[in-house]
Biopython code that builds the backbone (N, CA, C, O; Angstrom):
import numpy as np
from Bio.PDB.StructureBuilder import StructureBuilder

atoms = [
    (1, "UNK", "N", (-69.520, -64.972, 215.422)),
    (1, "UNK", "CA", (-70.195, -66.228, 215.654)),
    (1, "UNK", "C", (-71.373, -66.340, 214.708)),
    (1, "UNK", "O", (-71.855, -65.262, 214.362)),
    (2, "UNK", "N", (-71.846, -67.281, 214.296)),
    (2, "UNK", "CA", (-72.609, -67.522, 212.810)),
    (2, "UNK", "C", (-74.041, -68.806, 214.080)),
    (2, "UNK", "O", (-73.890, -69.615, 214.996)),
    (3, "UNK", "N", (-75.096, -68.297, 213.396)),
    (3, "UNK", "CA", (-76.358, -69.528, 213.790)),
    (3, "UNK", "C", (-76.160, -70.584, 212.783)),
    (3, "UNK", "O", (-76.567, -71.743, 212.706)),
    (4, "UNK", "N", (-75.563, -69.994, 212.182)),
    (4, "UNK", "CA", (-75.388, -71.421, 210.953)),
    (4, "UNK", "C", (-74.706, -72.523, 211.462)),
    (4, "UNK", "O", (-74.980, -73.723, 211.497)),
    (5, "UNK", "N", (-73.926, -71.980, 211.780)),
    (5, "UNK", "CA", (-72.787, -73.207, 212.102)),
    (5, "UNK", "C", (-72.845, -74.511, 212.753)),
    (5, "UNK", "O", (-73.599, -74.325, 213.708)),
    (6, "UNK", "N", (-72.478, -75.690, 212.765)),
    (6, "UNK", "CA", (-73.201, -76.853, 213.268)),
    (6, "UNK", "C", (-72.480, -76.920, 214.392)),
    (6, "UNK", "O", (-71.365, -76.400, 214.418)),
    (7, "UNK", "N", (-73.047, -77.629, 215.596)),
    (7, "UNK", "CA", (-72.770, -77.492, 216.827)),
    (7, "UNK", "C", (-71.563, -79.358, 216.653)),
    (7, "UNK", "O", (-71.439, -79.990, 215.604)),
    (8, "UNK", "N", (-71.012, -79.680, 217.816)),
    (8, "UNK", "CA", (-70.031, -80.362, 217.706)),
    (8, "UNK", "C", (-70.822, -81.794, 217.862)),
    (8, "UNK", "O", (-70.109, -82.769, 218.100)),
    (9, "UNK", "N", (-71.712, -81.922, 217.790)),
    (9, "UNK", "CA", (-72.804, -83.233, 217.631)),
    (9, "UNK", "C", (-72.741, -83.311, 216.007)),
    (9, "UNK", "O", (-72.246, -84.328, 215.522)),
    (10, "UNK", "N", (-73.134, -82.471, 215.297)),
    (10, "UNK", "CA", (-72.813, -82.496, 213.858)),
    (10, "UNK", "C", (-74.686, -81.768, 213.746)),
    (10, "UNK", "O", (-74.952, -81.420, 212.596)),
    (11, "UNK", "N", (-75.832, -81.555, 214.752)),
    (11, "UNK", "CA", (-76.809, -81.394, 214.235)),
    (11, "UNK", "C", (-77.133, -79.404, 214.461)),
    (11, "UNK", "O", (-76.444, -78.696, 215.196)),
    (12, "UNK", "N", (-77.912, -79.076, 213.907)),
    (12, "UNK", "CA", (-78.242, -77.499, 213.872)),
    (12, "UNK", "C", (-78.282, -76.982, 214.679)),
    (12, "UNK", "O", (-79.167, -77.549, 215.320)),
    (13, "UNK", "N", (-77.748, -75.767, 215.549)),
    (13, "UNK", "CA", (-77.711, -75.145, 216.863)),
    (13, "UNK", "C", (-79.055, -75.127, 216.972)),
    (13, "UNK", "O", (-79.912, -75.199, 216.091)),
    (14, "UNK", "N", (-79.192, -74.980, 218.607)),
    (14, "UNK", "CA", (-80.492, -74.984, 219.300)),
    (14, "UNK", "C", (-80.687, -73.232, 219.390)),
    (14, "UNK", "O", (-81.752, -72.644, 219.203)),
    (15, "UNK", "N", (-79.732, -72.771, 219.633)),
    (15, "UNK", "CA", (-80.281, -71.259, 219.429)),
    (15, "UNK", "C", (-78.948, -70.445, 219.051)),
    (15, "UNK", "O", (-77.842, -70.983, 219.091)),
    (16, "UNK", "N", (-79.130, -69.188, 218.703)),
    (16, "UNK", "CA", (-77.725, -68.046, 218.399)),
    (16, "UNK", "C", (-76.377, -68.609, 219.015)),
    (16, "UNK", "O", (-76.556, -69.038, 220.155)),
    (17, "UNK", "N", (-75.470, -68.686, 218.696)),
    (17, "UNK", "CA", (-74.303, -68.444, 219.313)),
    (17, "UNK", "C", (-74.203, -67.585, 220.237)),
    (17, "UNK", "O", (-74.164, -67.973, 221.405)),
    (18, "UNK", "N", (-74.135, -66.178, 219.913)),
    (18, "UNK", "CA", (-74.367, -65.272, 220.802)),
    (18, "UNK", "C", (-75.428, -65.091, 222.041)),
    (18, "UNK", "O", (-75.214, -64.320, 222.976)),
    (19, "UNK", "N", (-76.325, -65.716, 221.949)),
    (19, "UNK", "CA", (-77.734, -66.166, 222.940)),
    (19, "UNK", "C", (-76.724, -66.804, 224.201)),
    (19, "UNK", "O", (-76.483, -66.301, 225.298)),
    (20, "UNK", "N", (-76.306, -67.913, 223.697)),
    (20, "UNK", "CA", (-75.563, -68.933, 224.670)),
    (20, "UNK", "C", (-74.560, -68.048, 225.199)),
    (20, "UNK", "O", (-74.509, -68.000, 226.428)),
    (21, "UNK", "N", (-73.553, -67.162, 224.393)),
    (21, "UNK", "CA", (-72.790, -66.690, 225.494)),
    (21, "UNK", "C", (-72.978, -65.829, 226.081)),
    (21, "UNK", "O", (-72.126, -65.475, 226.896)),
    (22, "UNK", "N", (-74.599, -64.861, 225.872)),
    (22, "UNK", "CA", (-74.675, -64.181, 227.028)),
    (22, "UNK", "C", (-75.419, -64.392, 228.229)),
    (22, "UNK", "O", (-75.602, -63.686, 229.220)),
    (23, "UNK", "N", (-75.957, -65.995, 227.770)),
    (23, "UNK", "CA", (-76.928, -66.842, 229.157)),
    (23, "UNK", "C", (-75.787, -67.566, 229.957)),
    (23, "UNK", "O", (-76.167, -68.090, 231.004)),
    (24, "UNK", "N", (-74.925, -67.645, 229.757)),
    (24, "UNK", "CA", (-73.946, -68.000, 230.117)),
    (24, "UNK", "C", (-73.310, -66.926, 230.962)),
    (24, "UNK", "O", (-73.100, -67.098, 232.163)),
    (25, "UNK", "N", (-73.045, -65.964, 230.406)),
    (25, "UNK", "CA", (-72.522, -65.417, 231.032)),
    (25, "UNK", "C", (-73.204, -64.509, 232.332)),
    (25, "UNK", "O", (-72.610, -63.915, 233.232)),
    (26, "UNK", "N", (-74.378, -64.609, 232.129)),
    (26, "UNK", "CA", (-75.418, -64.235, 232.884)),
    (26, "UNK", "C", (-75.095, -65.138, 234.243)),
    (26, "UNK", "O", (-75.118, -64.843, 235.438)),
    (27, "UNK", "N", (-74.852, -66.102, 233.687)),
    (27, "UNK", "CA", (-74.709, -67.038, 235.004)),
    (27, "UNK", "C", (-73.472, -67.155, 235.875)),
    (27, "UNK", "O", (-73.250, -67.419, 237.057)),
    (28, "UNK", "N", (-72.667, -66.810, 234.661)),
    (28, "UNK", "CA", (-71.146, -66.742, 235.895)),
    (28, "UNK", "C", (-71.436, -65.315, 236.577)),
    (28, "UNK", "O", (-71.174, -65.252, 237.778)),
    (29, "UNK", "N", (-72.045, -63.937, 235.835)),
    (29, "UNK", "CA", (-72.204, -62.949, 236.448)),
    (29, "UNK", "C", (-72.414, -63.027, 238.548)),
    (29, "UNK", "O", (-71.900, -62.504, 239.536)),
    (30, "UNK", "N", (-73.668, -64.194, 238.164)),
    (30, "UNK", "CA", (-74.095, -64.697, 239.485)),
    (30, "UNK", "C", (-73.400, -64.986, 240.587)),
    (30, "UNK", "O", (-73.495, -64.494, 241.712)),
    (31, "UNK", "N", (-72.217, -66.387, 239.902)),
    (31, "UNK", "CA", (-71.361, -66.946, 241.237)),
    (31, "UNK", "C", (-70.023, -66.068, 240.801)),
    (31, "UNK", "O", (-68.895, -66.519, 241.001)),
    (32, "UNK", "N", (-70.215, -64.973, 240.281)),
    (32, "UNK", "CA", (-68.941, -64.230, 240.339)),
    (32, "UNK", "C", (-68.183, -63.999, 241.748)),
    (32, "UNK", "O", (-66.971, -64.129, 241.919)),
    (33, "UNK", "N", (-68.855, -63.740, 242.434)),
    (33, "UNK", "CA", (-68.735, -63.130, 244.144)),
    (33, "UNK", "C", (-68.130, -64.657, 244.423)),
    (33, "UNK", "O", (-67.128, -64.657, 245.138)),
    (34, "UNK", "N", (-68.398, -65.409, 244.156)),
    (34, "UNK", "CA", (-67.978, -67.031, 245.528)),
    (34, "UNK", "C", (-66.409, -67.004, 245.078)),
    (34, "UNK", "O", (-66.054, -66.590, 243.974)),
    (35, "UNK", "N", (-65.712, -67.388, 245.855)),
    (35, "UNK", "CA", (-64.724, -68.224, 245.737)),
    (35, "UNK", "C", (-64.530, -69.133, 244.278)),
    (35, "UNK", "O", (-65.448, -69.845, 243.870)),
    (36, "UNK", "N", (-63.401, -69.031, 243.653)),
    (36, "UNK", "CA", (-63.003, -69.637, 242.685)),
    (36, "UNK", "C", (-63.446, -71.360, 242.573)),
    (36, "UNK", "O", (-64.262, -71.700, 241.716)),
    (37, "UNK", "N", (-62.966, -72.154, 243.306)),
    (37, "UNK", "CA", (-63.736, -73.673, 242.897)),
    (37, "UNK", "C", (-65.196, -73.649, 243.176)),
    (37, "UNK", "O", (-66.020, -74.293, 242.527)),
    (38, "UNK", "N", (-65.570, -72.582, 244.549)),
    (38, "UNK", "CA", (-67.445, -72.601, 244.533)),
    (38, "UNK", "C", (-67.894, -72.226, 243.080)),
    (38, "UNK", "O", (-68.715, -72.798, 242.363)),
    (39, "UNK", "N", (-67.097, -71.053, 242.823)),
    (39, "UNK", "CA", (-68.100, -70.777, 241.796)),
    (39, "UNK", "C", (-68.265, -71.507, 240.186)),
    (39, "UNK", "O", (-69.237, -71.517, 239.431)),
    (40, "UNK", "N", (-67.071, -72.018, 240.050)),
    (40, "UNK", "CA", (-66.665, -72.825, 238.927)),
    (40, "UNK", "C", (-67.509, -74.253, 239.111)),
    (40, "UNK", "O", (-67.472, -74.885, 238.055)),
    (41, "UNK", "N", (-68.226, -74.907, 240.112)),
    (41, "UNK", "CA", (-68.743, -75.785, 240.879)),
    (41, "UNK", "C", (-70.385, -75.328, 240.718)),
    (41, "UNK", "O", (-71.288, -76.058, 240.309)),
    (42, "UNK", "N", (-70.503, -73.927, 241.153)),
    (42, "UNK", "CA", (-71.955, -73.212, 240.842)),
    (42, "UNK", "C", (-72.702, -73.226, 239.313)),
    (42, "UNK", "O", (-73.844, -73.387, 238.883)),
    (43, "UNK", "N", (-71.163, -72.921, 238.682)),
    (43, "UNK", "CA", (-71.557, -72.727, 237.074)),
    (43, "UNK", "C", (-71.954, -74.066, 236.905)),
    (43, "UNK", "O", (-73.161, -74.246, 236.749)),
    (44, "UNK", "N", (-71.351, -74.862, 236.902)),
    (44, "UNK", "CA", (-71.057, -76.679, 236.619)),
    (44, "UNK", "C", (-72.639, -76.730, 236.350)),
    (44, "UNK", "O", (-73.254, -76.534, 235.302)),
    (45, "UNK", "N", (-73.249, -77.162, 238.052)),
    (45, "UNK", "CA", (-74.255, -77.472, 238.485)),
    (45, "UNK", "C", (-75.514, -76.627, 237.673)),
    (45, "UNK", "O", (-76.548, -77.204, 237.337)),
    (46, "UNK", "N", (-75.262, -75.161, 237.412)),
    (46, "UNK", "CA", (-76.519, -74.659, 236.929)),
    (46, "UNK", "C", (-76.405, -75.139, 235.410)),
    (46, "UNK", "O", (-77.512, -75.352, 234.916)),
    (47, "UNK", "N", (-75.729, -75.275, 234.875)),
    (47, "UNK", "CA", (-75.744, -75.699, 233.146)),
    (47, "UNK", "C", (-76.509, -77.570, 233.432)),
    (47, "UNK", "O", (-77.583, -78.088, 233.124)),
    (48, "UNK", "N", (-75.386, -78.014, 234.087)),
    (48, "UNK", "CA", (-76.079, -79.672, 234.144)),
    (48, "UNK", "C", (-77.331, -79.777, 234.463)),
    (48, "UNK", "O", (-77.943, -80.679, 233.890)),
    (49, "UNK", "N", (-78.189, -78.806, 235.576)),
    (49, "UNK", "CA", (-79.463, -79.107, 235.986)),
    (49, "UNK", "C", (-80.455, -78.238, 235.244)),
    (49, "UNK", "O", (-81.627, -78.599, 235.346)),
    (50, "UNK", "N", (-80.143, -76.885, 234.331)),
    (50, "UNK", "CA", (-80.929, -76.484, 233.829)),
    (50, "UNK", "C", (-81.016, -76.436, 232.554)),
    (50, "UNK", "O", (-82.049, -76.577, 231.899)),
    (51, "UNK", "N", (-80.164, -76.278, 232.236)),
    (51, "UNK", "CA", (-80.125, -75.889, 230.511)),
    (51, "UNK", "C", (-80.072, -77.809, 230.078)),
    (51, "UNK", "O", (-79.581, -78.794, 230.630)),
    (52, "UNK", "N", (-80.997, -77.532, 228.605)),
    (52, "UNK", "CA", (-80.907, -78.584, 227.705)),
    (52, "UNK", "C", (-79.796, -79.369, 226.939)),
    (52, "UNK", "O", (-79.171, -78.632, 226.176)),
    (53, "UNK", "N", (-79.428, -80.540, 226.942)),
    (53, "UNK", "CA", (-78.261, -81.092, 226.505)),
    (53, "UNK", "C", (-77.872, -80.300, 225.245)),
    (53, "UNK", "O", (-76.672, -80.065, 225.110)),
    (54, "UNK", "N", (-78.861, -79.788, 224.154)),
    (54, "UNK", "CA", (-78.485, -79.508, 223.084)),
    (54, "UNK", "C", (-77.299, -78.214, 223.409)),
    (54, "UNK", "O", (-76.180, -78.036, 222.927)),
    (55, "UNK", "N", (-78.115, -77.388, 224.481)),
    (55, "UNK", "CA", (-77.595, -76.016, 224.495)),
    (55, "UNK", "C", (-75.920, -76.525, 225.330)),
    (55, "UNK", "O", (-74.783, -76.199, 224.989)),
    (56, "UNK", "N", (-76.218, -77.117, 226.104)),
    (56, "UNK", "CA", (-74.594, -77.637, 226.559)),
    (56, "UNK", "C", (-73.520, -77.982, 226.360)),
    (56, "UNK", "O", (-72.484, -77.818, 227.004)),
    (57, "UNK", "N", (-73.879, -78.839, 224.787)),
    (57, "UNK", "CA", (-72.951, -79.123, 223.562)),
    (57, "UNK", "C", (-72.580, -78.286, 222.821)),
    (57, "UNK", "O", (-71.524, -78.285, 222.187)),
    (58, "UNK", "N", (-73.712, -77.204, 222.828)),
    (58, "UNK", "CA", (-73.446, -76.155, 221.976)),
    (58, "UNK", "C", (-72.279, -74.898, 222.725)),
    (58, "UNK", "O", (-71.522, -74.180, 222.072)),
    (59, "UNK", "N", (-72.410, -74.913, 224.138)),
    (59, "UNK", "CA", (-71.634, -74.172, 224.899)),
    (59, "UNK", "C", (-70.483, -74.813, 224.789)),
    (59, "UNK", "O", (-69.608, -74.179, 224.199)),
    (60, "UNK", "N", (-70.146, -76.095, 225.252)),
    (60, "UNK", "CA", (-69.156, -76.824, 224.854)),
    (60, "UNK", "C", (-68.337, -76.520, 223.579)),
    (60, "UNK", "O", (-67.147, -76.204, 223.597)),
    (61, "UNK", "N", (-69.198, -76.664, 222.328)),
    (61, "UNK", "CA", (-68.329, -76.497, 221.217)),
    (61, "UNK", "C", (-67.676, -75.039, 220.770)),
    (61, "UNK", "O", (-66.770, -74.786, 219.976)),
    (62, "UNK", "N", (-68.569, -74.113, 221.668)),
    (62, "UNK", "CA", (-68.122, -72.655, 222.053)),
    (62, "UNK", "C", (-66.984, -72.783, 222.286)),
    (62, "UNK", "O", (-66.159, -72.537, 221.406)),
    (63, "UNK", "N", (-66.503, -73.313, 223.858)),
    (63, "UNK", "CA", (-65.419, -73.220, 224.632)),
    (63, "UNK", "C", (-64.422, -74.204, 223.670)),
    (63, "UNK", "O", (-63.221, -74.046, 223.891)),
    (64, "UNK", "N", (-64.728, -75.060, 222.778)),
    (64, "UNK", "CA", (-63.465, -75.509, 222.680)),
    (64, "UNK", "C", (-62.843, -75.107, 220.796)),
    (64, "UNK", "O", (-62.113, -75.672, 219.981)),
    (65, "UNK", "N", (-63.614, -73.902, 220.834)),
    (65, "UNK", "CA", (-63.113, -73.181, 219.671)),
    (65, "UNK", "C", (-62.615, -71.849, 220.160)),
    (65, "UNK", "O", (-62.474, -70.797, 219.537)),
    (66, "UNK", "N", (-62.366, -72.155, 221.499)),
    (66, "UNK", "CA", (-61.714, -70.610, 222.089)),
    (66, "UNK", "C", (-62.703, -69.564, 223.353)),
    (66, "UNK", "O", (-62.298, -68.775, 224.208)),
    (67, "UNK", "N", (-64.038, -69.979, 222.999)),
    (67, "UNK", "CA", (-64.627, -69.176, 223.693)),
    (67, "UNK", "C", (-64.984, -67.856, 223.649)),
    (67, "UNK", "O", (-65.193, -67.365, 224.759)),
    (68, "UNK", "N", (-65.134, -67.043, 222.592)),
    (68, "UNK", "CA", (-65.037, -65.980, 222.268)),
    (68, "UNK", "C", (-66.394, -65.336, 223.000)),
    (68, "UNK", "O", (-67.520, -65.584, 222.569)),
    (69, "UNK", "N", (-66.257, -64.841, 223.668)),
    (69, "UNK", "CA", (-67.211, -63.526, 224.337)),
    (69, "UNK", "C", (-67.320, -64.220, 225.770)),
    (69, "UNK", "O", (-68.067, -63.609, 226.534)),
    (70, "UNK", "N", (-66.731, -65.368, 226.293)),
    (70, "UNK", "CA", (-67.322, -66.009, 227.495)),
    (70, "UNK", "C", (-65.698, -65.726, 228.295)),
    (70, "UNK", "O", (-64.484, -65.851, 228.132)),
    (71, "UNK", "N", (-66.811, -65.232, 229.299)),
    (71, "UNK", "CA", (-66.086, -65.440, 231.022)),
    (71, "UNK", "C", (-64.912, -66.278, 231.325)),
    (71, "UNK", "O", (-65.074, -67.463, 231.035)),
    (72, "UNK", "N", (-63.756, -65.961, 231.841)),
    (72, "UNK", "CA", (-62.569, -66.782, 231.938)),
    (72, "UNK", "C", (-63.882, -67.812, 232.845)),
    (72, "UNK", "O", (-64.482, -68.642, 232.160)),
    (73, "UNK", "N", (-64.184, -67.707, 234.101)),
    (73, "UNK", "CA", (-64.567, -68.643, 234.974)),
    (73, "UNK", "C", (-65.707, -69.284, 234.187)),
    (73, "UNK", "O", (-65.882, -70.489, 234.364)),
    (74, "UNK", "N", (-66.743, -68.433, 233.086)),
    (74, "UNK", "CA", (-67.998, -69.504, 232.489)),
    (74, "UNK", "C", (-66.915, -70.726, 232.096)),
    (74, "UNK", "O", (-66.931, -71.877, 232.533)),
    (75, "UNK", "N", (-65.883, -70.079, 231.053)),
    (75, "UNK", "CA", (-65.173, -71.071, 230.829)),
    (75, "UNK", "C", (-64.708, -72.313, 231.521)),
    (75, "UNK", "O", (-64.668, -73.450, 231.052)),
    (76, "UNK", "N", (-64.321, -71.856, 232.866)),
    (76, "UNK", "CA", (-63.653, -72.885, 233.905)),
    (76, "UNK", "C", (-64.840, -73.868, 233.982)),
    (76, "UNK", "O", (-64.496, -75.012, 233.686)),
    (77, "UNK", "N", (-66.455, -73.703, 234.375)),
    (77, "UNK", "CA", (-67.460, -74.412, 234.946)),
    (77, "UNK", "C", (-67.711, -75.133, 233.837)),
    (77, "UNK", "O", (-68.149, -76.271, 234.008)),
    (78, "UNK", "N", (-67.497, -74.650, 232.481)),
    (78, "UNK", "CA", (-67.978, -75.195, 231.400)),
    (78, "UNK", "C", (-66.806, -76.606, 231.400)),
    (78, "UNK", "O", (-67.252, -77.740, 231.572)),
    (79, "UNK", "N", (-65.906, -76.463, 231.273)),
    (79, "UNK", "CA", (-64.935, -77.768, 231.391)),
    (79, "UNK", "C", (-65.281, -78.601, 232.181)),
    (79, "UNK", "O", (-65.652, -79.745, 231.916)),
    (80, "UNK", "N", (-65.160, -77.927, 233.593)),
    (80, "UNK", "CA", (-65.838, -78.844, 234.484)),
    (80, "UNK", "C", (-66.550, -79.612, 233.729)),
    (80, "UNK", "O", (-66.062, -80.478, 233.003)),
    (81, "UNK", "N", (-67.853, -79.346, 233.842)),
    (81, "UNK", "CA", (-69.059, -80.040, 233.175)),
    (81, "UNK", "C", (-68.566, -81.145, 232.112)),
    (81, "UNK", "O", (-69.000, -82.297, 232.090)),
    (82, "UNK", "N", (-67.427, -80.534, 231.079)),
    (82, "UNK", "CA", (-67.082, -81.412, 229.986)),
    (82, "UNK", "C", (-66.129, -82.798, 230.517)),
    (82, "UNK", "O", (-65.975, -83.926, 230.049)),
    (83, "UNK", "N", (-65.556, -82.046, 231.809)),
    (83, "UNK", "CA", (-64.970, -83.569, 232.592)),
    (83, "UNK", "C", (-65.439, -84.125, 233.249)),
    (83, "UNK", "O", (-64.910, -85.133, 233.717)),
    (84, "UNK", "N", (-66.769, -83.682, 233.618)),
    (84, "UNK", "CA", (-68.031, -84.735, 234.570)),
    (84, "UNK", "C", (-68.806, -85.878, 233.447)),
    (84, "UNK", "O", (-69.343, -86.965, 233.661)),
    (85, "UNK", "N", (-68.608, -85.157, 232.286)),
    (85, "UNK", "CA", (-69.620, -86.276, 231.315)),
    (85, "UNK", "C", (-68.595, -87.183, 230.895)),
    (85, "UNK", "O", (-68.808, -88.342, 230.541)),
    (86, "UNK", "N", (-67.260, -86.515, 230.954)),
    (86, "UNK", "CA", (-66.330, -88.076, 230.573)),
    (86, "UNK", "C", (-66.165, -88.703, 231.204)),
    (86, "UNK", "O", (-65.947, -89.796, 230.681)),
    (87, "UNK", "N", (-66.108, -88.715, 232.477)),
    (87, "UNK", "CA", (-66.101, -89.664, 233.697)),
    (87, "UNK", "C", (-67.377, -90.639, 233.681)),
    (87, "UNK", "O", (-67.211, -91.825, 233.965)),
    (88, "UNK", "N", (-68.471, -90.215, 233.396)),
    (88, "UNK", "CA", (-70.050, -91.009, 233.108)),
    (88, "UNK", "C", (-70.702, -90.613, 231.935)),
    (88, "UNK", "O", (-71.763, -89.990, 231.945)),
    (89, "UNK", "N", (-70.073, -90.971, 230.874)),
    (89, "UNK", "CA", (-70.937, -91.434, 229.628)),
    (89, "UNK", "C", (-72.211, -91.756, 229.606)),
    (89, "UNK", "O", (-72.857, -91.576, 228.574)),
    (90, "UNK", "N", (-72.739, -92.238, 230.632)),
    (90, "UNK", "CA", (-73.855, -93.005, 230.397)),
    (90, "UNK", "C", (-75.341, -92.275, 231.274)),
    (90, "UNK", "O", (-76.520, -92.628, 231.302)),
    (91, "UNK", "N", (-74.601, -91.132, 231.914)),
    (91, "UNK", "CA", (-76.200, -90.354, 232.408)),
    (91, "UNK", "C", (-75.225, -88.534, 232.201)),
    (91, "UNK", "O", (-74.159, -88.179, 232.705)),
    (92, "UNK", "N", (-76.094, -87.839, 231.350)),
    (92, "UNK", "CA", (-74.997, -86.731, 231.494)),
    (92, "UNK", "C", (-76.591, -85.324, 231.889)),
    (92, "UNK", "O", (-76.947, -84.333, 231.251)),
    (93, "UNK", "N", (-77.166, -85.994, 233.298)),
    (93, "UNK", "CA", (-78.532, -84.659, 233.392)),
    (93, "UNK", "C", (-78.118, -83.943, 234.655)),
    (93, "UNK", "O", (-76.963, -83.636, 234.952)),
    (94, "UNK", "N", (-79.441, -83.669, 235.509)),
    (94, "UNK", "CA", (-78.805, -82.972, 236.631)),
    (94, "UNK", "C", (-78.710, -84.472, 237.763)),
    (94, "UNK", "O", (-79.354, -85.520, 237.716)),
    (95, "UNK", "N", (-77.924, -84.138, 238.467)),
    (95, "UNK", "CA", (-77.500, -84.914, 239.778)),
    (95, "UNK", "C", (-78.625, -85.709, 240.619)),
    (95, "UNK", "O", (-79.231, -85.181, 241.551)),
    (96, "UNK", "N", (-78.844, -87.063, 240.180)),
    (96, "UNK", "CA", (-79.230, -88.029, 240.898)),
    (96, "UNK", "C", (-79.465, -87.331, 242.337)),
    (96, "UNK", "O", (-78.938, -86.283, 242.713)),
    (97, "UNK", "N", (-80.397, -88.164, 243.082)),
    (97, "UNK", "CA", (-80.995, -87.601, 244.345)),
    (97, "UNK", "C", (-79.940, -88.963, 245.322)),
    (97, "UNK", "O", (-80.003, -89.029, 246.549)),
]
sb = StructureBuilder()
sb.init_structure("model")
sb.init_model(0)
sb.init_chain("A")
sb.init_seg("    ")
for serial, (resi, resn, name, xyz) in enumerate(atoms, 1):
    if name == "N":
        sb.init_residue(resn, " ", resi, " ")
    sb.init_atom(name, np.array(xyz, "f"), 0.0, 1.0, " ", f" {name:<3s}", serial, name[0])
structure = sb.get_structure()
């Protein structure tokens, strides 16, 4: 994985490649224990409400070049996420109150 490389927005990664997949993976580490849709649901929610859009796109463009060093399930939550923003284009942060 290269810092060079441009993230799938077309602008300069926000941090390492490698950074992202081990904060990432840090996080599926977490809802590893739940149940398969909880935890794929857990991941979802902690990327949408914490991490910065840049870094999300950048995880994104991770997963859809294969994913190399990430979690079958980071993977799963990460889609998620990528099929919650296609459904609403138009607000992609953490979850309205």
């Amino acid at each position: 994985m290269s810092t060079t490389r441009e993230s799938a927005a077309g602008a300069a990664p926000v941090m390492a490649s490698e950074r992202i997949v081990v904060m990432a993976n840090q996080i599926g580490d977490f809802f590893a224990p739940y149940p398969p849709a909880r935890r794929a649901e857990g991941i979802r929610n902690h990327l949408r409400t914490y991490w910065d859009p840049r870094m999300r796109a950048q995880l994104l463009a991770l997963v859809s070049l294969g994913g190399e060093g990430l979690a079958a399930h980071v993977i799963e939550g990460a889609r998620l996420l990528e099929e919650e923003a296609q459904k609403k284009p138009g607000y992609y942060g953490p979850p309205k109150a």
